[in-house]
N, C-alpha and C positions, 0 to 999 in steps of 0.2 A: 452495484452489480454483483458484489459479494453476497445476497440475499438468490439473487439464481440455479437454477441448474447448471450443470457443472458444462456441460457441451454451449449451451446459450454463452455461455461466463468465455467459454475458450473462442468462440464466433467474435464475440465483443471483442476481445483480446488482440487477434487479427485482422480484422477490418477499422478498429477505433484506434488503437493504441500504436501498434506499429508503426503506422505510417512516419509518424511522430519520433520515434524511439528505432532509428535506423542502427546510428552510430553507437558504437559502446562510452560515449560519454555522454551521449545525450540520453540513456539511459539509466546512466548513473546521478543525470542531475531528478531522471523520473525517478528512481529512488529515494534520491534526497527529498521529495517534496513526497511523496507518498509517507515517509518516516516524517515529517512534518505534522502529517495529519492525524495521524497516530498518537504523536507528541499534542496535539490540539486535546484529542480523546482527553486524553491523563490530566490535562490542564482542565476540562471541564470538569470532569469526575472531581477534581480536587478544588474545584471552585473558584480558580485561577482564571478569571476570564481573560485578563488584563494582557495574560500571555498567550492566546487565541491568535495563529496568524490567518485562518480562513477564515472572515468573518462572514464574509459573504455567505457562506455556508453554514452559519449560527445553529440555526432553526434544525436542520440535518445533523448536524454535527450532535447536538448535546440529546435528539433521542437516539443516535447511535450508540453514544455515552451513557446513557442511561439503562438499555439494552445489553451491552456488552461488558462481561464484568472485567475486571483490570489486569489479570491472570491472561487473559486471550487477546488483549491488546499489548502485552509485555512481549508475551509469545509471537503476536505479527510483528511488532519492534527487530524482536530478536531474526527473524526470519527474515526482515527485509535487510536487516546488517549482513545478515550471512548471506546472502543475495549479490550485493552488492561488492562483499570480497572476492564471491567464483565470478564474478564480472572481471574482479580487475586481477586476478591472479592462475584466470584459466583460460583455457580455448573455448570453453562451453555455448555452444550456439545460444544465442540472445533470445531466441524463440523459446528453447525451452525451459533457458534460464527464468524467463518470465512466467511461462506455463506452471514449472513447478511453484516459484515464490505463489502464483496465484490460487493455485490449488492446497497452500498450506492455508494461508490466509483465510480463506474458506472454513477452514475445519474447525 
């Protein structure tokens, strides 16, 4: 969905994701698995397959990696961690806490 317009991407966002990602820890484990996938990226890029935890998503996964240089996949790493600390160290609404991570990601 990261490949969309930015209003589609925000649509998706609240009708898909939220329902899902109520609580601010079941938010943070959507974090952690989003920073998983990321981690997958870097593991194909480096030919690591062995450490691949979405396999199911192989086929997706390594042309995204191949598409994506490793500079902008550091940079959504780094964005999803700092995400993930105004989660647990702010009041900041979950909505937009998600809204902005996902608008970084994008860029």
């Amino acid at each position: 969905m990261l490949g969309k317009p930015e209003l589609q991407l925000l649509f998706f966002i609240h009708d898909r994701l939220f329902p899902h990602f109520l609580e601010s820890h079941q938010l943070d484990l959507g974090l952690d698995l989003l920073l998983y996938l990321y981690r997958d990226l870097l593991h194909i890029q480096a030919g690591q397959m062995d450490g691949v935890l979405y396999r199911d998503q192989l086929d997706r996964l390594q042309r995204w990696a191949l598409a994506c240089p490793q500079r902008r996949i550091l940079a959504g790493m780094e964005a999803i961690l700092q995400a993930k600390t105004r989660l647990n160290t702010t009041n900041m609404s979950t909505a937009l806490l998600v809204e902005q991570l996902v608008l970084q990601l994008k860029r």
